[in-house]
C-alpha positions as CSV (number, residue, x, y, z in Angstrom):
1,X,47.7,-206.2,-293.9
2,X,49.2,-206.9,-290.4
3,X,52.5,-208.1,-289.5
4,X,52.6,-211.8,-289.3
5,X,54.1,-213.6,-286.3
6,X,57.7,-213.2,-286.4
7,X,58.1,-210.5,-288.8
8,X,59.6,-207.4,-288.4
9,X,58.5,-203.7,-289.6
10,X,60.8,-202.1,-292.0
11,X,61.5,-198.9,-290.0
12,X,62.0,-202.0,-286.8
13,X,64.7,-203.5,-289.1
14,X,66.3,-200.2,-289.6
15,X,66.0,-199.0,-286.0
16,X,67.9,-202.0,-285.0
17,X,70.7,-202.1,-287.6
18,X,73.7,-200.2,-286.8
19,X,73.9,-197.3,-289.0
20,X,70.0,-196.5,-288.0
21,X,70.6,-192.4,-287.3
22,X,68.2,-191.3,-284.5
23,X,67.7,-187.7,-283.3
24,X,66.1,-187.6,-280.0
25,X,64.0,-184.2,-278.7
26,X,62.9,-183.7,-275.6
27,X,60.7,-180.7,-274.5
28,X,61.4,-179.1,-271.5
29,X,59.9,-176.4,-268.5
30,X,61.6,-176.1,-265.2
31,X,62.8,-179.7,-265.3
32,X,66.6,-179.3,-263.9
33,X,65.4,-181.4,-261.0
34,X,65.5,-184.4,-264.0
35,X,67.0,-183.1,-266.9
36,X,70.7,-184.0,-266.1
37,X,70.1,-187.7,-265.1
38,X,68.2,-188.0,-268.7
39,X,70.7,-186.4,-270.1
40,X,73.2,-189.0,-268.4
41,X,70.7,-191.9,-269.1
42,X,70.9,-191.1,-273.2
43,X,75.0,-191.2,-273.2
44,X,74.0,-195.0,-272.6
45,X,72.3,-195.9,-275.7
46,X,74.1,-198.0,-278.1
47,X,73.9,-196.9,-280.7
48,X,74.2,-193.8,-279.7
49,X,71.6,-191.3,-280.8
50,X,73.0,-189.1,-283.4
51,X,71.9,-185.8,-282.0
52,X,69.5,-184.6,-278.8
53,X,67.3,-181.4,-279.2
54,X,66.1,-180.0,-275.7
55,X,63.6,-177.5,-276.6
56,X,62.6,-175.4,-273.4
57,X,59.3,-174.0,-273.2
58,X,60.7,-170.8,-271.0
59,X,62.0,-172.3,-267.8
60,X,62.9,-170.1,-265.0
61,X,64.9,-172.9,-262.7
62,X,68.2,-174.0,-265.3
63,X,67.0,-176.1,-267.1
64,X,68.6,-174.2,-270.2
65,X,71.9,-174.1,-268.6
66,X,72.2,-177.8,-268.0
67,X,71.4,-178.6,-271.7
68,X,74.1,-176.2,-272.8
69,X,76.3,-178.0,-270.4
70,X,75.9,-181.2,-271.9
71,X,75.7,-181.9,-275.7
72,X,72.8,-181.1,-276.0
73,X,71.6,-178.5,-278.8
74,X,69.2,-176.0,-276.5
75,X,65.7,-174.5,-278.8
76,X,64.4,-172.2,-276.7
77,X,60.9,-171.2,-277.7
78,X,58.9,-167.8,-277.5
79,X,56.4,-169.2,-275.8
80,X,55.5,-172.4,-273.7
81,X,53.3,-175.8,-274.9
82,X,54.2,-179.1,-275.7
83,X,53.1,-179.7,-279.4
84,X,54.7,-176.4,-280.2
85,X,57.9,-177.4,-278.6
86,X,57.8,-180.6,-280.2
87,X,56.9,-179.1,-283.4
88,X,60.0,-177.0,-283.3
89,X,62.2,-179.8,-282.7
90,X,61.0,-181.7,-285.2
91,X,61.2,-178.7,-287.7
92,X,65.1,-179.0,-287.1
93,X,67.1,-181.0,-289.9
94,X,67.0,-184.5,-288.7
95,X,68.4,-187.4,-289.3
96,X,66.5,-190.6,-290.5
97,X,64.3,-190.8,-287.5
98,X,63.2,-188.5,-284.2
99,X,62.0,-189.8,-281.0
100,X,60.5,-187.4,-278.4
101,X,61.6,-188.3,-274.9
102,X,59.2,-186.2,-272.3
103,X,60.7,-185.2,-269.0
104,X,58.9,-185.6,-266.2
105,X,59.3,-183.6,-262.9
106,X,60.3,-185.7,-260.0
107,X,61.5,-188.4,-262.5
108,X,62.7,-191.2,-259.7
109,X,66.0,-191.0,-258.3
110,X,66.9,-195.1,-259.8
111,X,66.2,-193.7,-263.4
């Protein structure tokens, strides 16, 4: 059965309330060029997520380096590919729920 109009999911209700827990993970390779303003743009949530996971695929331009500047906690993986790098961030103990946020190189300069 659907969701009527006007109702809300039960993970929706929880997302919104203010003790909702989320851990966001973002996989990475060679995004430095972006990675910092996401980084900046995810101090803004409110609530604030409880945790962010950058898991880098092998990046050869910093990318590693500006997630261990920030708060972030850096998973660097043996080898490169998405799922896998999402896999191991989700493998991580997490809080209630995950969200994977994917950076994209060139990401506009307004983000």
């Amino acid at each position: 059965m659907g969701l009527q109009a006007g109702s809300t999911s039960e993970p929706a209700k929880i997302l919104r309330s203010q003790s909702a827990e989320v851990s966001i993970i973002i996989p990475t390779l060679n995004e430095a060029d972006c990675l910092e303003r996401i980084l900046l743009h995810l101090t803004l949530l409110n609530p604030p997520a409880k945790e962010v996971i950058v898991v880098d695929g092998g990046s050869e331009d910093g990318t590693g380096a500006i997630a261990q500047q920030s708060q972030a906690t850096l998973i660097r993986a043996e080898r490169g590919g998405r799922a896998l790098q999402m896999n191991l961030g989700a493998a991580q103990p997490l809080e209630t729920f995950c969200a994977f946020y994917t950076a994209i190189r060139g990401c506009p300069m307004t983000w």
